[in-house]
C-alpha positions in Angstrom: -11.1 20.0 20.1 -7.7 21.7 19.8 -6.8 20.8 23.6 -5.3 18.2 25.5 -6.3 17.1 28.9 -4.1 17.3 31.6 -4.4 15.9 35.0 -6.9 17.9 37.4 -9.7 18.8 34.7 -7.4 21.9 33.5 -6.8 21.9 29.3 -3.3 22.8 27.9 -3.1 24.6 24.9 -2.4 22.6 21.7 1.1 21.3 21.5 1.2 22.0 25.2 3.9 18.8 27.0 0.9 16.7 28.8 4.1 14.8 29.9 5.9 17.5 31.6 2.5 18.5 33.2 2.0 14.5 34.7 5.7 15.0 35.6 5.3 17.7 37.9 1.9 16.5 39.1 4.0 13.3 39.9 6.6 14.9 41.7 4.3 16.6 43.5 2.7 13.5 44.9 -1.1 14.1 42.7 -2.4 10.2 42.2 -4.0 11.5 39.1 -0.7 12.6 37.9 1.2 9.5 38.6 -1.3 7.7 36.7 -1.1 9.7 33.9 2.7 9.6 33.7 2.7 5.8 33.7 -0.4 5.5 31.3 2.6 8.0 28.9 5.3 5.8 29.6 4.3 2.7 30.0 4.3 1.8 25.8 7.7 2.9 26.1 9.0 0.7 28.5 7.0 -2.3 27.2 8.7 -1.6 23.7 12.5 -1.5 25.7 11.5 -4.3 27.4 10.5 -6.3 24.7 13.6 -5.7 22.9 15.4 -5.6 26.3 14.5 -8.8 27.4 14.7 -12.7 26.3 11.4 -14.0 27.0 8.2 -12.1 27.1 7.5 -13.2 31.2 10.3 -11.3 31.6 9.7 -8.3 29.7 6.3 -7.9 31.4 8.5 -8.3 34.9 11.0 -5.6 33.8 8.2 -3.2 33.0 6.2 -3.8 36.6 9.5 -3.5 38.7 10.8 -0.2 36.3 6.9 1.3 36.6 7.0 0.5 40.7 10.3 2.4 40.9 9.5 5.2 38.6 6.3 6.1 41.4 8.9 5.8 44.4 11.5 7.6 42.2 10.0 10.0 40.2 10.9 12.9 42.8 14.1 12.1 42.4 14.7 12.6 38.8 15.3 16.4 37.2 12.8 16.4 34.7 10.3 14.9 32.5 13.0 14.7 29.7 15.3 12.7 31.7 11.9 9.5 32.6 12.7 8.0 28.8 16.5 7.8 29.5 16.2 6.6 33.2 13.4 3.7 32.5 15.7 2.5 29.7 18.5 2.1 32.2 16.2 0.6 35.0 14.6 -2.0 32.0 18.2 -2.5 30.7 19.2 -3.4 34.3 16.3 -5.6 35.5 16.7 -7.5 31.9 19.9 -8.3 32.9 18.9 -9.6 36.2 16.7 -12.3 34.5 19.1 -13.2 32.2 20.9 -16.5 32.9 24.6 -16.4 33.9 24.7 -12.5 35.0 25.9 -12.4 38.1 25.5 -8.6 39.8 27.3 -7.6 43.0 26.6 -5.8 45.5 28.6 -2.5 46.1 28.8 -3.8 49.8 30.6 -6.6 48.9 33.2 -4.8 47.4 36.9 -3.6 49.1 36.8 0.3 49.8 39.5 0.7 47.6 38.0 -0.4 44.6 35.2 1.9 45.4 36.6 5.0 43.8 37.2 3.3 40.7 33.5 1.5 40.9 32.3 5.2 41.2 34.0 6.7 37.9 32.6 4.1 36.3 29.4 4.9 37.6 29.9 8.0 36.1 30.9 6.6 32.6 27.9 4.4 32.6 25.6 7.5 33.3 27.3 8.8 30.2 26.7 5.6 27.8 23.1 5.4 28.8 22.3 8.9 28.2 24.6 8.6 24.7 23.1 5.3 24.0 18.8 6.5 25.1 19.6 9.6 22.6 20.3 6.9 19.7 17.1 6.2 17.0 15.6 3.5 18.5 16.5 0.7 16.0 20.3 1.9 16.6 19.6 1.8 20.3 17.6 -2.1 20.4 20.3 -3.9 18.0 23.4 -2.3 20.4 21.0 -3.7 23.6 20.6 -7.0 22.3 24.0 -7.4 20.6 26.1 -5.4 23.2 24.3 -5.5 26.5 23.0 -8.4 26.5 25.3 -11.0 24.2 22.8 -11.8 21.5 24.3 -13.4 18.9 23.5 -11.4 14.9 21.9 -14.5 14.3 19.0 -14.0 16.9 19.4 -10.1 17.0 17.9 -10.4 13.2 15.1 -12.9 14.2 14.2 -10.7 16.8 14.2 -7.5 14.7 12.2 -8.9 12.1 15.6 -8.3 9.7 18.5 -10.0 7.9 21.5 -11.1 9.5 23.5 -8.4 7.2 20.6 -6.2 7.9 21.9 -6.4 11.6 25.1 -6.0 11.3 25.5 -2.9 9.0 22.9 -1.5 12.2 25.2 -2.2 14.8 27.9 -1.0 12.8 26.3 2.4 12.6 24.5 2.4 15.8 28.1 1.9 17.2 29.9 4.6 15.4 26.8 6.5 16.2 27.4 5.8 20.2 30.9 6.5 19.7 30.7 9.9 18.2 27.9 10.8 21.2 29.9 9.4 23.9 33.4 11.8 22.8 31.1 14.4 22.1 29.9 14.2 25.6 33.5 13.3 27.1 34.6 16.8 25.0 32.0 18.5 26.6 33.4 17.1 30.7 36.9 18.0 30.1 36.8 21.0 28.7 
């Protein structure tokens, strides 16, 4: 009773990371393991994606495109730690797509001088998404819908089953909280 199954019939012992297991199975190309990893993730992304997203089509088209790349990526990523972080990202991203009025431009399309500067802020948005995937969950869905993508408080409370007040003493937190993780991590760089 006091084991967990892991892909390939084998038991870990209790508290053992299932996750980390279906991650290396994953990475290693084991169907069984891919399965399980997206069977672990996938209430996760639907819950970013609900959040993420403005209509529920959408959310269920976010989760399907970030799921697809997760299999073709997964060998890509460091470790299981880093899935959570990366399909929040991925989710955040193809949200945005869907949304009306968001324009995204290819990197081709842009002059080689501006490149340089594209890539640092590659670098800084790497940063914000790992500062902003590390916040509590409700910090991290009313800075998504508010911040990312232009929800008014309004709506942000609707969707978050709270006050308008509620929602605004949240973001105010969540974006102190941000803040403090993003110089914390821009400390860390320099130094």
């Amino acid at each position: 009773m006091g084991e967990s199954a892991r892909p390939g019939g084998r038991n870990l012992p209790p508290g053992g990371h299932v996750l980390d297991v279906w991650f290396a199975g994953a990475q290693r190309g084991d169907p069984a393991a891919v399965d399980g990893l997206l069977r672990a993730v996938l209430p996760t992304a639907q819950r970013f994606a609900a959040r993420s997203c403005s209509s529920r089509e959408d959310a269920e088209d976010a989760v399907q495109d970030a799921l697809t790349a997760l299999v073709c990526r997964v060998g890509a990523l460091r470790a299981a730690g880093a899935v959570t972080s990366w399909l929040f990202v991925t989710i955040s991203h193809a949200c945005l797509r869907r949304a009306s009025g968001v324009i995204l431009v290819p990197l081709d399309g842009i002059p080689e001088v501006a490149r340089a500067d594209i890539a640092d802020g590659v670098v800084d948005r790497m940063v914000i998404a790992d500062a902003l995937a590390a916040l509590p969950a409700p910090q991290r869905d009313v800075i998504v819908l508010v911040d990312l993508l232009g929800l008014p408080a309004e709506r942000t409370a609707q969707r978050l089953g709270i006050g308008v007040r509620a929602t605004k003493s949240r973001l105010h937190r969540a974006r102190r909280a941000l803040a403090a993780s993003i110089g914390e991590t821009h400390g860390r760089r320099s130094a």
